[in-house]
N, C-alpha and C positions, 0 to 999 in steps of 0.2 A: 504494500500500500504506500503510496505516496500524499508525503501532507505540503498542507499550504500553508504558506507563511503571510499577513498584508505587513506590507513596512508603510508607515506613515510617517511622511516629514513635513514641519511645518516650517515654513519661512516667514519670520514675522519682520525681518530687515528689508528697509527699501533700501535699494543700492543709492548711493553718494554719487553718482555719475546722474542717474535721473533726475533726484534734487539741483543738482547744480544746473544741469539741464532748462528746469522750470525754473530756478531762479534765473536764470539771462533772459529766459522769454517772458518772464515776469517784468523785469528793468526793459528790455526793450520794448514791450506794449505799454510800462509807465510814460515812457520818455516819447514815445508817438502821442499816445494821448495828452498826455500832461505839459510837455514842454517843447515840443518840435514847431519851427517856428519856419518853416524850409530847411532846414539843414538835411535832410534825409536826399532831400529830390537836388540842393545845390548841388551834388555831387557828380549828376546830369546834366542841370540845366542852369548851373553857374547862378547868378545876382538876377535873374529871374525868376528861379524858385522862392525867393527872400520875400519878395512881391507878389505873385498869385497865389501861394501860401494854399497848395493842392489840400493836403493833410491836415491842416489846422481848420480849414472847412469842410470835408472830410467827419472829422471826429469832433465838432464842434459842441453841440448837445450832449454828448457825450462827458464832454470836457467839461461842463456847464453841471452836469446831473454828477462828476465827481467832486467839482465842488475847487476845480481848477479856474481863478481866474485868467480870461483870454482878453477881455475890453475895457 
């Protein structure tokens, strides 16, 4: 006769790589919402981005409803 064994392992550690993961995407969606002023799009479209300000209109209400002043 042959017997069965169940092995149970529990992982209750989230890996340090996924954390730090969600923290950058964390600070990079702060910094769009909260304070990007064109700087994301100047990198494209140079001292015109600074001026149509795509992003900060964009996520405006947004920005408004966290409580970020924009005007």
């Amino acid at each position: 006769m042959s017997q069965t064994r169940q092995i149970n392992v529990a992982k209750t550690d989230v890996p340090k790589l996924a954390i730090m993961a969600l923290a950058i995407i964390f600070a990079a969606g702060l910094f769009v919402v909260g304070f990007d002023q064109g700087h994301i799009f100047s990198l494209v479209y140079g001292d015109q981005a600074f001026t149509d300000l795509y992003i900060h209109e964009l996520t405006h209400d947004m920005r408004h409803a966290a409580g970020f002043p924009c005007h």
